[in-house]
C-alpha positions in Angstrom: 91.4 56.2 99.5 93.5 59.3 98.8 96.6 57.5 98.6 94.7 54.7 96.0 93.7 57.0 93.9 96.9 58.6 93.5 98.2 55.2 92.0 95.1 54.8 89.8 95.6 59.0 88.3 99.5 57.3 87.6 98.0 54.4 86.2 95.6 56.2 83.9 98.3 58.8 82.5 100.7 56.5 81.8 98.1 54.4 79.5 97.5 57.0 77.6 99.2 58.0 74.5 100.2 60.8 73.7 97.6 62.3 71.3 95.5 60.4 71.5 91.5 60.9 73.0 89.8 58.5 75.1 86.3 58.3 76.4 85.5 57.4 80.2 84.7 54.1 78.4 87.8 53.6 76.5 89.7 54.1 79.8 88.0 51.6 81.6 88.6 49.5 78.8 92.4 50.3 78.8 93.8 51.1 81.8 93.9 47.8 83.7 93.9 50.1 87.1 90.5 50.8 86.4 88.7 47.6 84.7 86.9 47.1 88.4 86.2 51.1 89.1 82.4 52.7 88.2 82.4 55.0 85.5 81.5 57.5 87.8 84.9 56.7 89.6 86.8 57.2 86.7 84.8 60.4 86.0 85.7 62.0 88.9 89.4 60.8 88.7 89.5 62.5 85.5 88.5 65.4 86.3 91.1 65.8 88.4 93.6 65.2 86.5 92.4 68.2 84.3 92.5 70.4 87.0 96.1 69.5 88.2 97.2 70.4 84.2 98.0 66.7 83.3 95.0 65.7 80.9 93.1 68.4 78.9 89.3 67.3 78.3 87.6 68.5 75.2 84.1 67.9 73.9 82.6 67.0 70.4 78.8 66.3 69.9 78.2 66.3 73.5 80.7 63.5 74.0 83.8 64.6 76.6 87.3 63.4 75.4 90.5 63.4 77.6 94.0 64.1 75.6 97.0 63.2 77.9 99.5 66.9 78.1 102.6 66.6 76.9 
């Protein structure tokens, strides 16, 4: 499971551009890694990924946003 989700965190960072914010839901929709995860899945993914210092998550109007560092 560990090891999975280490591929899907690459997966996710290198679909994102660089400034650029995505919502949980635009991930899904763009990161092929994770077109069959929950958004819960995701969720949690992300969040690691701002605590290791690779994606920085900001909010606007209640709505969380995840901006790919670097």
């Amino acid at each position: 499971q560990q090891t999975a989700n280490e591929g899907i965190k690459q997966s996710i960072v290198d679909g994102m551009e660089n400034g650029k914010a995505y919502t949980i839901t635009d991930i899904i929709k763009s990161v092929p890694a994770c077109a069959d995860l929950t958004n819960q899945r995701v969720s949690a993914l992300m969040r690691q990924l701002v605590e290791s210092g690779e994606v920085v998550r900001t909010e606007d109007k209640r709505k969380a946003y995840f901006t790919k560092v670097g």
